[in-house]
C-alpha positions, 0 to 999 in steps of 0.5 A, spaced: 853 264 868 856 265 876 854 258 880 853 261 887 853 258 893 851 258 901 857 258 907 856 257 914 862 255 915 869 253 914 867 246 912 863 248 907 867 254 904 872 250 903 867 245 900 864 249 895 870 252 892 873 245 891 866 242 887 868 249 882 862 254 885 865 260 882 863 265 888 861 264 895 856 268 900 858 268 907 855 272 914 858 275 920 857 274 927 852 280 926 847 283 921 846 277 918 840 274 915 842 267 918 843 269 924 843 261 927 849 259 922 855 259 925 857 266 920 865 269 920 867 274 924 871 279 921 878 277 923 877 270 919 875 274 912 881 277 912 884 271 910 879 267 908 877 273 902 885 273 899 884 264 899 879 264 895 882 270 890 888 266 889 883 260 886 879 266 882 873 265 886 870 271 888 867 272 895 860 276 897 859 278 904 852 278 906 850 284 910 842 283 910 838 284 916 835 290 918 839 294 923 836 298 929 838 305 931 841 302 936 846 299 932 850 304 928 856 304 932 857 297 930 854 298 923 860 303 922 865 299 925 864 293 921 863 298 915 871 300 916 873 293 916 870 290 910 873 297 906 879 294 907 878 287 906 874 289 900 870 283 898 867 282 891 860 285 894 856 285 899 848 283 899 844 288 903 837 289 905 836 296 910 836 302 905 841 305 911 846 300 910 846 301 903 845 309 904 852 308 909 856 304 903 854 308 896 857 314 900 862 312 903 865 306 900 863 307 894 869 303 892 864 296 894 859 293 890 853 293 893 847 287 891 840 287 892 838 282 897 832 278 895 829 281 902 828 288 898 822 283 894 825 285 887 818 283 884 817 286 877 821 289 872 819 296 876 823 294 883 829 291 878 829 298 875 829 303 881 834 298 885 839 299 879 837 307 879 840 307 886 846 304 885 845 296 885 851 293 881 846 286 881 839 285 884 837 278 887 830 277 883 823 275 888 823 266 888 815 267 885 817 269 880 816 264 873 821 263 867 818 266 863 817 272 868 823 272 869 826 272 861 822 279 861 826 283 866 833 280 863 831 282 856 828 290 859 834 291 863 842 291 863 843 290 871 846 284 873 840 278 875 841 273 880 836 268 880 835 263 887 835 255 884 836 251 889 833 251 897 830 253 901 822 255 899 819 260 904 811 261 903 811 268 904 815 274 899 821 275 902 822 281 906 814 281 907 814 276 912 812 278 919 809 271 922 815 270 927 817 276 928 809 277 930 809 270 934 814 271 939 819 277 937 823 273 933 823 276 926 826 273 920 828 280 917 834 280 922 836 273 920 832 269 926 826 266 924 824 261 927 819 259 921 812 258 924 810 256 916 813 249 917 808 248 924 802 244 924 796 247 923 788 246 923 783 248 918 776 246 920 778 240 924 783 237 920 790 237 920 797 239 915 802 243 913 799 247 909 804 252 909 810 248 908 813 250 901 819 244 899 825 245 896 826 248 890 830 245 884 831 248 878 836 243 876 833 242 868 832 249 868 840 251 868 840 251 861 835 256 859 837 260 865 844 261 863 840 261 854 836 268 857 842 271 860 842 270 867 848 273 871 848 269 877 844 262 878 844 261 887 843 255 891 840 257 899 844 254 904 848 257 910 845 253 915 847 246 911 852 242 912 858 242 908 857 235 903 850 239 902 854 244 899 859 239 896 854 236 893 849 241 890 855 246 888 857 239 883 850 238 881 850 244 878 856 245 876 855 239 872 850 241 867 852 248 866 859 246 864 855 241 859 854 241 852 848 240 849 851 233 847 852 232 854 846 235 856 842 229 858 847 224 861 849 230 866 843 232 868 842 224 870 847 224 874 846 231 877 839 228 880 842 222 883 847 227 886 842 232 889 838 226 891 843 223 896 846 230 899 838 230 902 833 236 904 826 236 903 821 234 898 823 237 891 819 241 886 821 247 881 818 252 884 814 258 881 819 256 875 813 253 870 808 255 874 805 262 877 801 257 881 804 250 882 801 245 884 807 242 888 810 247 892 805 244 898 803 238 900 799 239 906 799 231 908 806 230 907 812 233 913 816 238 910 822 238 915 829 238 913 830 232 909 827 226 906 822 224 911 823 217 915 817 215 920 816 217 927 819 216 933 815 211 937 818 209 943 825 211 947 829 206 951 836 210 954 840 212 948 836 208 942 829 210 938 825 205 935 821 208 928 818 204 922 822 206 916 819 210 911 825 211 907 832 208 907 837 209 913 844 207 914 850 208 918 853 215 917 847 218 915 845 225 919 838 225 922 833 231 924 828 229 929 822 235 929 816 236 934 811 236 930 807 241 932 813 247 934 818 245 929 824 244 934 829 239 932 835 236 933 840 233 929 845 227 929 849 221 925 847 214 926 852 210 928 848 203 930 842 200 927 837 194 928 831 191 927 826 188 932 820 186 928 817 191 923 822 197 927 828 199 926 832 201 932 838 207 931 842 211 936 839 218 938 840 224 943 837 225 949 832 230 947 829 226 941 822 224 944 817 219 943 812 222 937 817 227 934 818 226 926 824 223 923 829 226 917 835 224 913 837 229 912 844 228 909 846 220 907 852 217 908 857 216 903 858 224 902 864 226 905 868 232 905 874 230 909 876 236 913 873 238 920 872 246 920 878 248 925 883 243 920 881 247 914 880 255 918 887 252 920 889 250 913 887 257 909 891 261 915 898 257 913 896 258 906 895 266 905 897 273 908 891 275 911 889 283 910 891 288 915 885 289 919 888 295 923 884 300 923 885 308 926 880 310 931 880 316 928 877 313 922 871 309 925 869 317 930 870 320 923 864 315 920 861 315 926 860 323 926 858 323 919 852 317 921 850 321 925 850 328 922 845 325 916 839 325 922 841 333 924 835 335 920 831 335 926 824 339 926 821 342 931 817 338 936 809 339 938 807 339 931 798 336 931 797 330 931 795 327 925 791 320 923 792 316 917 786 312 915 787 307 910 781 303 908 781 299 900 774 301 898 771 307 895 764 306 898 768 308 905 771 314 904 764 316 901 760 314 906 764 316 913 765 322 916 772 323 919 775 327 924 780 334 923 787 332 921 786 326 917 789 324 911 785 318 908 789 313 905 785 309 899 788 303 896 789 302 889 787 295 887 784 292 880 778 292 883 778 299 886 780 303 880 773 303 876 770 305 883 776 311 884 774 313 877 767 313 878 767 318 883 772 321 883 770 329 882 766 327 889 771 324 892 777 330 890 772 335 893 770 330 899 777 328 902 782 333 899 788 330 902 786 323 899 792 318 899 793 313 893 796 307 896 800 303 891 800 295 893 807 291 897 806 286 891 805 288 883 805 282 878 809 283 873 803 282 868 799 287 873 805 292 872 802 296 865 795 296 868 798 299 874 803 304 870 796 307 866 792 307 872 798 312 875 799 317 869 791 317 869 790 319 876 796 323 876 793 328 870 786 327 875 790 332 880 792 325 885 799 329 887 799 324 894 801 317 894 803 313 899 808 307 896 809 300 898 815 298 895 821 300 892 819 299 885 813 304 885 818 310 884 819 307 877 812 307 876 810 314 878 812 320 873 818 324 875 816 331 874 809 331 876 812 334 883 807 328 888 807 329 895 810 321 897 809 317 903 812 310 905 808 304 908 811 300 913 813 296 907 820 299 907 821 296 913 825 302 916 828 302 923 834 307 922 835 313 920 840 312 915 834 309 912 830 315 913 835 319 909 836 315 904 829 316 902 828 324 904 833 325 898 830 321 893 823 325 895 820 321 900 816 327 905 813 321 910 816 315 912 811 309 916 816 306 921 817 299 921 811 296 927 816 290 928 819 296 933 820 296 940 819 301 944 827 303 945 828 302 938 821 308 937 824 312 943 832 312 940 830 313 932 826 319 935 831 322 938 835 321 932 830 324 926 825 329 927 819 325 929 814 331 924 815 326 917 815 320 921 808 315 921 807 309 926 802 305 925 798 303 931 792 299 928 792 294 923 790 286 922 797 286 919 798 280 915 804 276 917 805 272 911 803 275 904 804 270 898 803 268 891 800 261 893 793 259 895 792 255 901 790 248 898 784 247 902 778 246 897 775 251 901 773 259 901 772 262 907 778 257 913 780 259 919 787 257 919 789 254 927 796 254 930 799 249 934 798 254 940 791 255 938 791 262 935 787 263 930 789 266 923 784 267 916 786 267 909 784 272 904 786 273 897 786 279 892 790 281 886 792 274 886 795 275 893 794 271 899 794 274 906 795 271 911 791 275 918 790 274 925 784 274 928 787 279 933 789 286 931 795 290 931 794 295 936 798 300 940 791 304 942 794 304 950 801 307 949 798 313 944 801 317 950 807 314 951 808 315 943 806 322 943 811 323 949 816 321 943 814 327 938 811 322 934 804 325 933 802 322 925 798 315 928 796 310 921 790 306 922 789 301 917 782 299 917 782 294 910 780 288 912 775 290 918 767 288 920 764 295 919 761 294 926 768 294 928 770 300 924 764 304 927 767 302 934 775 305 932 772 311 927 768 317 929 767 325 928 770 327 934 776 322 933 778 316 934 778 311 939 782 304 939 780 298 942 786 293 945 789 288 941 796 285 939 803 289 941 806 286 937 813 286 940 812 294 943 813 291 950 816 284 949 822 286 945 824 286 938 830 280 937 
């Protein structure tokens, strides 16, 4: 079983191979899930890949940010590079990027990135299907889940044990892409779930995770035949690596004899290279009960106090925890998540506080961590070890031809030459979850209802299914982003039955769901904004497997909307234009006590949970709504306009929906307008 581990930069590389990781996942300057870590540029992989090769370690490139329309051009010089280059895979996200590399560079392999929400059985079958040598799994997913999907599929598993814990489903996150433009499907995300927020008046982190720890599971996990165990982390430091790449080293080399011994040091190990309070995540649980704790900070690190007061260069905090010289510090707004990092280099006592050395930008009332204890040291600085790699090894020849790169840059362009003809009617897609809605509304010409398939709608849809068939011809069943992997038979049975009761049209929310419709049933098939499409390589991928409508990611601008459109004939493209979009969707439930809360950012905006099927989401009191750029839109040749009303008020939806069309209220922009970074 692989030990696979984060690096940001050279420092930790070179930490990471020395404490015995067996492979290293790094970034580029671009197309990086982690844009704020320092990342590598293509130059300095030349050589840093033939360094790890002649130690035997392997190394994947992380190219698993979405990319725009606009980014192509460099998607495909770097494309080139990483051919000659030749790293052991490359982790992608867009389905264009994959598109991109299985066809003309085939010779890479290619890994799923957690961010494409492999979250069932179904989702790790179609990856596969498509061409995937290894699939990241879901962090929601439980042992025994897990040991489920090894035992039904030979695709190479890899499982995150150790970092980082995100409230929401990878790649189903759009809160910090909705808050400020800055979206974490492209690698800045500026975690709005680590806020301080309010529920009826009072105060927490209620969607702050911990880090995860599956240390005492590695045992089972290497049993069950995992291929691959992952521990988060390009944006840590060095001796974090160092540290935790030896903890777990320690106890998958154990014997069984071994076993306890090691496991006694690797905690003492992991308790001195920091981070944030731990817990065992989704492992043992589908519901754990310390993943959060609202009342505790969930920084990045071992919580030390506030900072009371200033004076010149010093701070002033009672002491929560032990701290000493060479320890690395991180002070944290409380409210907005802002930090700042330093080694302490002085400490005193006055009275009950301890006073420490601390950067002009910490300021009174700011949170303070460890996040690094002294006495971890890797003992090389970055540019001495960059240095050291570069003496050791012959860096592989990056020269590329020109006409190589204009070759594959006139092949991208070619797979959007399928243009359709513009002027086409415009069409509204209606998606509601009830039943009784579709059967009590009247809906204007050109609509194509969308109805949700849920565990509760089911019965419903089955009830009154002839009126509804004779109603709607064009009804829609929208398979959910998120199927649990005990939900997958009810789902499975539930398609084959609808499929027979003449459903042919089906709108899917997630890769896996080409798994659960039946192959040769000839479906008319859409896909929701789930996908997360942006380029049009992504939207050939999904054309030649028999996708006919494709929902275009709401994180778009309106530069990236108006260069994909002329790009791809805009005939099969669908915008949403209205929505309560959910910015975060979990398998957690808000530890309140309550039903019905009013969840209140540090900003004063205002968002409630909902949950169903399990599923936790998380929406904004203000809509999504592009009702006043229809026009603009339109312009563009995209005429297939999505209006989700799940989770409106009826008097609401009276005021958007009527006979003779359709008529939206102003509301958010997302980053329409603003931009999208």
């Amino acid at each position: 079983m692989e030990i696979l581990a984060p690096v940001g930069n050279f420092e930790s590389f070179f930490a990471a191979l020395e404490k015995g990781a067996d492979a290293v996942y790094l970034g580029l300057k671009s197309f990086s899930a982690r844009a704020f870590a320092r990342n590598f540029s293509l130059e300095e992989l030349s050589y840093m890949v033939p360094y790890a090769h002649k130690r035997h370690k392997k190394v994947f490139v992380a190219l698993n940010s979405i990319i725009k329309e606009t980014e192509l051009n460099e998607l495909c010089e770097t494309a080139t590079s990483l051919s000659q280059i030749k790293p052991d895979a490359i982790i992608v996200q867009d389905l264009g990027v994959f598109f991109l590399f299985k066809n003309r560079f085939p010779h890479l392999r290619l890994h799923a990135s957690t961010l494409m929400a492999a979250h069932n059985l179904a989702g790790v079958r179609a990856l596969s299907q498509l061409g995937f040598k290894r699939i990241v799994l879901a962090r929601e997913l439980t042992l025994e889940e897990i040991t489920a999907i090894r035992q039904a599929t030979k695709a190479e598993l890899e499982v995150f044990v150790h970092g980082a814990l995100c409230f929401s489903y990878s790649g189903l996150c759009l809160a910090s892409s909705y808050l400020g433009g800055y979206s974490s499907l492209r690698g800045k995300c500026r975690q709005p779930c680590r806020f301080l927020y309010k529920i009826n008046g009072q105060k927490g982190y209620f969607l702050s995770c911990g880090d995860l720890c599956g240390l005492e599971l590695v045992p089972r996990l290497k049993e069950i035949g995992i291929d691959s165990i992952k521990i988060e982390g390009r944006m840590k430091s060095a001796e974090y690596v160092a540290s935790v790449v030896e903890a777990y080293r320690l106890v998958r080399d154990a014997s069984l004899k071994e076993l306890p011994a090691a496991l006694q040091y690797a905690r003492s190990i992991i308790q001195k290279a920091g981070g944030r309070r731990l817990t065992t995540g989704f492992f043992l649980s589908s519901q754990p009960q310390d993943v959060i704790s609202p009342s505790s900070p969930s920084g990045f690190g071992a919580f030390l106090g506030r900072v009371i007061k200033k004076e010149n260069d010093q701070i002033f905090f009672v002491s929560e925890a032990d701290v000493n010289i060479g320890d690395r510090l991180r002070a944290q707004s409380e409210t907005l998540g802002k930090g700042i990092s330093w080694k302490v280099t002085t400490i005193n006592q006055q009275n009950e506080m301890k006073v420490i050395n601390a950067p002009q930008a910490v300021e009174p009332g700011y949170l303070l961590f460890r996040v690094i204890s002294q006495g971890i040291n890797v003992g090389k600085s970055d540019k001495k070890i960059k240095e050291k790699i570069k003496k050791e090894v012959r860096p592989i020849d990056l020269k590329i031809s020109p006409e190589v790169c204009k070759r594959l840059k006139q092949w991208a362009r070619a797979q959007a030459l399928n243009l359709t003809p513009k002027g086409h009617k415009e069409t509204w897609w209606i998606k509601h979850e009830q039943v009784e809605f579709f059967l009590d509304y009247h809906f204007p010409p050109n609509t194509v209802p969308i109805l949700s398939l849920t565990m509760h709608s089911y019965s419903a849809l089955i009830h009154h299914v002839r009126r509804l068939q004779k109603k709607l011809p064009l009804l829609t069943l929208n398979l959910p982003a998120v199927i649990l992997p005990a939900e997958l038979p009810f789902f499975k049975q539930a398609v084959r039955n609808l499929v027979k009761l003449g459903f042919k049209r089906w709108h899917l929310g997630n890769i896996g769901h080409l798994e659960i419709l039946p192959k040769d049933a000839r479906l008319i098939l859409s896909a929701d904004y789930t996908f997360n499409l942006s380029n049009h390589l992504a939207l050939r991928l999904l054309k030649d497997i028999g996708v006919q409508y494709l929902t275009l990611s709401p994180e778009m601008d309106k530069m990236c909307l108006k260069v994909l459109s002329k790009s791809w004939g805009t005939k099969d493209l669908i915008m949403l234009v209205y929505a309560r979009l959910p910015i975060f969707t979990s398998r957690l439930s808000l530890k309140t006590g309550k039903k019905d809360v009013c969840l209140v950012s540090p900003l004063g905006e205002r968002y409630y949970p909902l949950i169903r099927d399990q599923i936790t989401y998380i929406l904004p009191e203000n809509p999504f709504s592009l009702g006043k750029y229809l026009e603009e839109l339109k312009e563009m040749g995209i005429t297939n306009f999505c209006v989700d009303l799940r989770f409106q008020l009826k008097k609401q939806i009276r005021k958007i929906l009527k006979r003779r069309g359709i008529s939206l209220p102003q509301g958010h922009l997302f980053n329409y307008k603003r931009g999208w970074k």
